[in-house]
C-alpha positions in Angstrom: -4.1 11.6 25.3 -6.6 9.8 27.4 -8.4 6.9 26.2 -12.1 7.4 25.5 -15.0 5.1 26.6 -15.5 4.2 23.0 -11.9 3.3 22.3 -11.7 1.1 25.6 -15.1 -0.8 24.4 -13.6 -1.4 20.7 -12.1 -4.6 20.5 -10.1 -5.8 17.5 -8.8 -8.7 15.8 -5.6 -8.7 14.2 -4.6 -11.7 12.2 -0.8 -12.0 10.2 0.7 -14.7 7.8 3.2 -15.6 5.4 6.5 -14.5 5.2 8.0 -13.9 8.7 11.9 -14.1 8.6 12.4 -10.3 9.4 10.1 -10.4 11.9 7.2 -8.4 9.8 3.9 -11.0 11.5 4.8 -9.5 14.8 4.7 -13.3 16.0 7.7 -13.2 18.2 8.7 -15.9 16.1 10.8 -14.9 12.6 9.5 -18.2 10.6 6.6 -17.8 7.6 3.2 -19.1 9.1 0.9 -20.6 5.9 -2.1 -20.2 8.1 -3.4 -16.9 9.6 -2.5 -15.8 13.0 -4.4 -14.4 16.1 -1.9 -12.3 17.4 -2.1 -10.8 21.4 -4.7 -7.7 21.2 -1.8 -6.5 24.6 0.5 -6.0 21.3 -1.5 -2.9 20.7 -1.9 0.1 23.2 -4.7 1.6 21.5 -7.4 0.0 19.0 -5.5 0.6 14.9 -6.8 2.9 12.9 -4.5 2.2 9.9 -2.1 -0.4 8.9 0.8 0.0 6.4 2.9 -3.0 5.0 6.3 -2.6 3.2 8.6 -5.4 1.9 9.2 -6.6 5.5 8.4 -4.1 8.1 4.9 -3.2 9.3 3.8 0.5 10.4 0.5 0.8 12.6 -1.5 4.3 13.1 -3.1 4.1 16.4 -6.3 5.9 17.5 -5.3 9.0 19.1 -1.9 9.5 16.2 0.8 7.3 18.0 2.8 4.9 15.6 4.4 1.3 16.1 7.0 -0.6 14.0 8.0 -3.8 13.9 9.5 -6.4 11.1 13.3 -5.5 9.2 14.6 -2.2 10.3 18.1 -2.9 8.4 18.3 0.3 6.8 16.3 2.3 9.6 12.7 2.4 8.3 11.4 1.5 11.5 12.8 4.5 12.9 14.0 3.0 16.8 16.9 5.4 15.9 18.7 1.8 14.9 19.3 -0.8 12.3 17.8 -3.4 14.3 15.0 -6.1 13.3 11.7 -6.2 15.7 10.1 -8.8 16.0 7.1 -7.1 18.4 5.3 -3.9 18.0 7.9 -0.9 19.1 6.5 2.5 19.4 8.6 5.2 17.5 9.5 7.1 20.5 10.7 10.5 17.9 6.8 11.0 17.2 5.6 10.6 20.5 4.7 14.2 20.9 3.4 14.3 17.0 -0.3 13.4 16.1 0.4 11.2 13.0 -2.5 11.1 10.4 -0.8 9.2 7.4 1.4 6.3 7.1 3.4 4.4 4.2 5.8 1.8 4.2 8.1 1.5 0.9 10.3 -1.6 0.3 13.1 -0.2 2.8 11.8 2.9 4.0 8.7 4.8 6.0 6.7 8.0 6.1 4.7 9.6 8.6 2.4 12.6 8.1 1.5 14.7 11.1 -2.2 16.6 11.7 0.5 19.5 11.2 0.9 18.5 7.5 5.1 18.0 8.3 6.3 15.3 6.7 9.0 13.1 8.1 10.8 10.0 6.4 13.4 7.3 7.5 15.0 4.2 5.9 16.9 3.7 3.1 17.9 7.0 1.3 20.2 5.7 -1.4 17.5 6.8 -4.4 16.7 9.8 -2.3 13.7 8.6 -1.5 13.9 9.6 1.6 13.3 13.5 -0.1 16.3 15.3 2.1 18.2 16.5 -0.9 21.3 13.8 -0.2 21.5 9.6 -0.7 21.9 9.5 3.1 19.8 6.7 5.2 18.0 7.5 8.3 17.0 5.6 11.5 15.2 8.6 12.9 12.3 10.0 11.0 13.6 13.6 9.7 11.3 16.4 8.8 11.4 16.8 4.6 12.1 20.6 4.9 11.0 21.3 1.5 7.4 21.4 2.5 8.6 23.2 5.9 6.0 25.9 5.0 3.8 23.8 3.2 0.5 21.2 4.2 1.1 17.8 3.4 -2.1 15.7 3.4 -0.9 12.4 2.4 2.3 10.2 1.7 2.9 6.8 -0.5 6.3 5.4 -0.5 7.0 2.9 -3.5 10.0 0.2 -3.5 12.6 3.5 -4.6 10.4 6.2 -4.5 8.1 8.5 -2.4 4.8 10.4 -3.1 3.4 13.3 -1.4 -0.1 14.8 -1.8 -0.1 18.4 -0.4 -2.4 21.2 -0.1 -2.2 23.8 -2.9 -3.2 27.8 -3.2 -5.2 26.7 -6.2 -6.0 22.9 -5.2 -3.9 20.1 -4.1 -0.6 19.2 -5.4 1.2 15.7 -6.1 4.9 15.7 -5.5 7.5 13.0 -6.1 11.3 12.4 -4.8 13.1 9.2 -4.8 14.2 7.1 -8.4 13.3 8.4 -11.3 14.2 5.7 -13.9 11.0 4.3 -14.9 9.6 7.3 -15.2 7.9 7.2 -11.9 7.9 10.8 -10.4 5.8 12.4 -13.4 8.6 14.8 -13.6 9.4 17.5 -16.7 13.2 15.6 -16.9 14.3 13.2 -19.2 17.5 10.9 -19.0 17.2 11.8 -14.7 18.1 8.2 -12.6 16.8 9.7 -9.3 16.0 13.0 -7.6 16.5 13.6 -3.9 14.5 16.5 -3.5 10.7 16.5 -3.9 9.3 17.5 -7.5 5.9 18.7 -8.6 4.7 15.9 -10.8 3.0 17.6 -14.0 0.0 16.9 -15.5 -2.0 16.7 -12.3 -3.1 20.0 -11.9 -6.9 20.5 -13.0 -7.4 16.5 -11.9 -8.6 16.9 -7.7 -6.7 14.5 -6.3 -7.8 12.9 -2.9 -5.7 9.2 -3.1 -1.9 8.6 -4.6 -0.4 4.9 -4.2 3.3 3.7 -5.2 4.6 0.2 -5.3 7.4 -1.3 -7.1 8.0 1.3 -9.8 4.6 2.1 -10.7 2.6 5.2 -9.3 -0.9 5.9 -9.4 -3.6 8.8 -8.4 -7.6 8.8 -8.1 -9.6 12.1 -8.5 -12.7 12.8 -6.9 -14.3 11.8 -10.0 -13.6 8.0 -9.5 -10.9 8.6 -12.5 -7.4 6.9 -12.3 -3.8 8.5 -13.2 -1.0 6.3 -13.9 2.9 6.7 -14.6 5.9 4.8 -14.2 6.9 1.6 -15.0 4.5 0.0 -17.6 2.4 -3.0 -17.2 2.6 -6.2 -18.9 1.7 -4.8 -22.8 2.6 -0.9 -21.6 5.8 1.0 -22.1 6.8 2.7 -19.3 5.4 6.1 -18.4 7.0 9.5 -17.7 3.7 11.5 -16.8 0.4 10.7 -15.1 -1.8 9.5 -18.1 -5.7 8.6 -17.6 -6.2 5.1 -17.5 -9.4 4.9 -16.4 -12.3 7.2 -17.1 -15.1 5.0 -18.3 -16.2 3.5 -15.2 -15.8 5.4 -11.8 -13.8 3.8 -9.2 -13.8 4.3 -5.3 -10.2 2.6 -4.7 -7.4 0.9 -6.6 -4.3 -1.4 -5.0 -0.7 -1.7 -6.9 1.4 -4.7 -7.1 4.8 -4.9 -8.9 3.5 -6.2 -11.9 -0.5 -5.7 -11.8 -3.2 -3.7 -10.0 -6.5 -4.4 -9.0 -9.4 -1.6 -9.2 -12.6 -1.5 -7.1 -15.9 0.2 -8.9 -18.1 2.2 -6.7 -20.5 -0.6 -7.6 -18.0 -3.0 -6.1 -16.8 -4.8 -9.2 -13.5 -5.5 -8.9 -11.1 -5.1 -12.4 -7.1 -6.5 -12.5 -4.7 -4.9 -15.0 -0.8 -6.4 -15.6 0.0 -9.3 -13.8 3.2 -11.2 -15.8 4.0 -13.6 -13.6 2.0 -15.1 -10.4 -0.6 -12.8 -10.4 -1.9 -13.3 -13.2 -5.7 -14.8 -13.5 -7.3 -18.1 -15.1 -7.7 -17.6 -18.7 -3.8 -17.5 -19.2 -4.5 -17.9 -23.3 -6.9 -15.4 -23.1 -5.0 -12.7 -21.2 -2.0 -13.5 -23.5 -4.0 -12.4 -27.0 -5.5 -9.3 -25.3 -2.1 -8.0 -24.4 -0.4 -9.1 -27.6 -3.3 -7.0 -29.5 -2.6 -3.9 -27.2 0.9 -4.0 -28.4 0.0 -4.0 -31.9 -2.0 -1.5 -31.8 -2.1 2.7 -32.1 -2.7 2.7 -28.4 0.8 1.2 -26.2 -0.3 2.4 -23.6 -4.0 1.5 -23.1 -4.7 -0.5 -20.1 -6.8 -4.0 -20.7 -9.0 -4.2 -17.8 -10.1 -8.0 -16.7 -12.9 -8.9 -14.1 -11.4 -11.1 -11.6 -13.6 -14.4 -11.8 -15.8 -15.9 -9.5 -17.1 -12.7 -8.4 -20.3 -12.2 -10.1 -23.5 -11.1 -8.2 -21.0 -9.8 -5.3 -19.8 -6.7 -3.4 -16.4 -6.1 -2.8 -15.6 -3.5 -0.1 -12.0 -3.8 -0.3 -9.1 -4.9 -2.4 -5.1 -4.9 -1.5 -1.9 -6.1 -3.6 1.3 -7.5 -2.3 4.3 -7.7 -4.1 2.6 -10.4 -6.6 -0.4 -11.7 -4.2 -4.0 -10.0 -4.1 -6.8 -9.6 -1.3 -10.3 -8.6 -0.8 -13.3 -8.2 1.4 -16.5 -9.3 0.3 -19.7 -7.6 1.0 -20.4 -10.5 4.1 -16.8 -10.1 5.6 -15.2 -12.8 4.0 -11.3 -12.3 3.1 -10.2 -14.0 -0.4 -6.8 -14.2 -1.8 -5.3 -15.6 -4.8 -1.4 -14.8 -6.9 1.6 -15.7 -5.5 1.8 -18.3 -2.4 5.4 -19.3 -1.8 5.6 -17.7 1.6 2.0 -18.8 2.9 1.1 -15.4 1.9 -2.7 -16.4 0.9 -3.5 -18.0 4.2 -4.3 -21.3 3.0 -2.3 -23.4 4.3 0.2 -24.1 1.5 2.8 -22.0 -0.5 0.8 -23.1 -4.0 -0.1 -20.0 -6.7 -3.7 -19.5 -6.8 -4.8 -17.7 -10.6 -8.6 -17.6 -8.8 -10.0 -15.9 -5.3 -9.6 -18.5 -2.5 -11.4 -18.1 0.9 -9.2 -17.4 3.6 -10.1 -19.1 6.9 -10.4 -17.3 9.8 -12.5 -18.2 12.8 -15.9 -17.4 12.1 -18.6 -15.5 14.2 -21.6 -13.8 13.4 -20.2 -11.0 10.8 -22.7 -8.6 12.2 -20.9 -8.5 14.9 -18.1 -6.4 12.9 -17.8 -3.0 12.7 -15.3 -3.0 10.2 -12.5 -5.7 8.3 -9.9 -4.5 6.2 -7.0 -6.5 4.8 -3.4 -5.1 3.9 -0.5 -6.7 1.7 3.1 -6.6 2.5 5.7 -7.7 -0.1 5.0 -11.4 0.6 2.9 -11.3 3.6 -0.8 -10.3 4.7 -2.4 -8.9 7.2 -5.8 -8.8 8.3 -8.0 -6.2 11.4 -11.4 -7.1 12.5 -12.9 -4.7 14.7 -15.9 -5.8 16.8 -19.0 -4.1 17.9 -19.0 -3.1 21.6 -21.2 -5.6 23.3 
């Protein structure tokens, strides 16, 4: 596919830091970097589209549906058709003649979702997560042949399991394969540690689903509505649960990020709400946060969700929010990136490996922000990544 005019004049930015010892900041170099790093725009054949971060591998959706790996590709999920590490971008020669749409990394393990609606996986299998009816790993992305004669619109891959949003006779259709032992598929089976084919998750089916998201063992959906469906492992003051339940419904949200132990919510206002959080990612008022959740358990409701505004924020539009593994991001309204959780790899930027419980401005160098089409910021497991895109001059 040639090129267009537009795609030659868009130039972009890509900027990486914090943990870097599988090779997941596309560096070269397999150290942590505190600080953010400008990495070679000749890393990139084409300007990104979408970026997808797992524990320590990266996957990048280029304009025009090619994909590059690069970062830990012990188990195969950066589908080279090896177990090899890459420290560089490395196209995933199997999809060459494939127009990816959709992405996901998991902890050890990758999805890919053609204009086609196939579905094909790689990586670590030993959950089944991988959705080929076996525990088998794969360094080449295989097709998931139970939706060979379905449309599969979009995939999330969790740290053990995999989600898959297809099109349905009736409306769409959430479907989950991989562990099962926090309850995390949604599925109709009790007592089941993992399932290796994929499983219509109940509850779902009246609820118009456009976005699903796994990490760690907790799943989530959002409905057109701006309403949010959980299940899986519970939040700090939840038990775990075994089907989607509404979390949110009072205020309507337009996107919503999941950590291993919290998850941030963005209003289609541009408020931005955290739930969970038991250890670094958890926000100032510690004491606060503490009595909330102890009252939750001792009440009728176990599994009600205590929604907290994340402080400093007031008077201020968010455009964006991501979660890490236990770190959080955001893009303000002016382009500024802010970060705060869990620091030990450098994974907030800021020159340290401190815990921030409060948004801290990430610097990056400044220009006019008008001059920016677009800035988005994704989370890895302990690592961040961040694309401007510049106007054409």
């Amino acid at each position: 596919m040639e090129t267009t005019k537009e795609e030659e004049e868009e130039k972009q930015e890509v900027w990486s830091w914090g943990a870097g010892t599988d090779g997941q900041l596309a560096t070269g170099r397999i150290q942590d970097e505190h600080l953010p790093q400008l990495l070679p725009c000749s890393l990139f054949q084409h300007p990104i589209s979408n970026l997808s971060c797992g524990g320590a591998h990266v996957i990048a959706l280029l304009q025009g549906g090619k994909v590059l790996t690069w970062g830990r590709g012990t188990s195969g999920q950066l589908g080279h058709g090896d177990l090899l590490s890459c420290s560089l971008p490395k196209p995933v020669e199997f999809l060459q003649d494939f127009v990816v749409t959709c992405v996901s990394a998991g902890w050890n393990h990758s999805g890919f979702v053609s204009d086609k609606g196939c579905l094909f996986t790689c990586g670590d299998g030993s959950f089944g997560q991988l959705g080929h009816g076996d525990l088998k790993s794969q360094c080449t992305p295989l097709i998931v042949s139970s939706f060979a004669s379905r449309h599969v619109k979009k995939i999330a891959c969790g740290m053990r399991h995999t989600l898959a949003l297809l099109e349905g006779p009736s409306g769409d259709q959430v479907y989950g394969f991989g562990s099962a032992k926090r309850g995390q598929l949604g599925i109709p089976y009790e007592n089941v540690r993992y399932m290796s084919t994929p499983q219509c998750t109940r509850g779902l089916e009246d609820s118009n689903i456009v976005r699903i998201s796994a990490n760690g063992d907790h799943t989530a959906a959002l409905s057109t509505d701006g309403h949010m469906y959980i299940w899986g492992r519970g939040f700090t003051g939840t038990s775990d649960i075994s089907y989607p339940q509404c979390a949110i419904s009072s205020t309507s949200l337009s996107q919503m990020a999941l950590g291993w132990h919290h998850a941030l919510v963005l209003t289609g206002n541009g408020e931005v709400f955290m739930f969970g959080g038991t250890r670094h990612g958890v926000l100032s008022d510690h004491q606060k946060t503490s009595m909330l959740k102890k009252a939750t358990r001792n009440a009728e409701e176990p599994n009600k969700i205590i929604m907290e505004r994340v402080p400093g924020l007031d008077g201020v539009k968010i455009l964006q929010v991501a979660a890490g593994a236990e770190h959080s991001a955001l893009v303000k309204e002016d382009g500024a990136i802010m970060t705060w959780g869990w620091g030990e790899h450098g994974q907030l930027g800021l020159g340290s490996t401190f815990d921030q419980t409060t948004p801290q401005f990430v610097s990056l160098n400044q220009r006019d922000s008008g001059q920016y089409t677009s800035i988005r910021v994704y989370c890895g497991s302990g690592f961040t990544y961040v694309i401007r895109t510049a106007s054409p001059c």
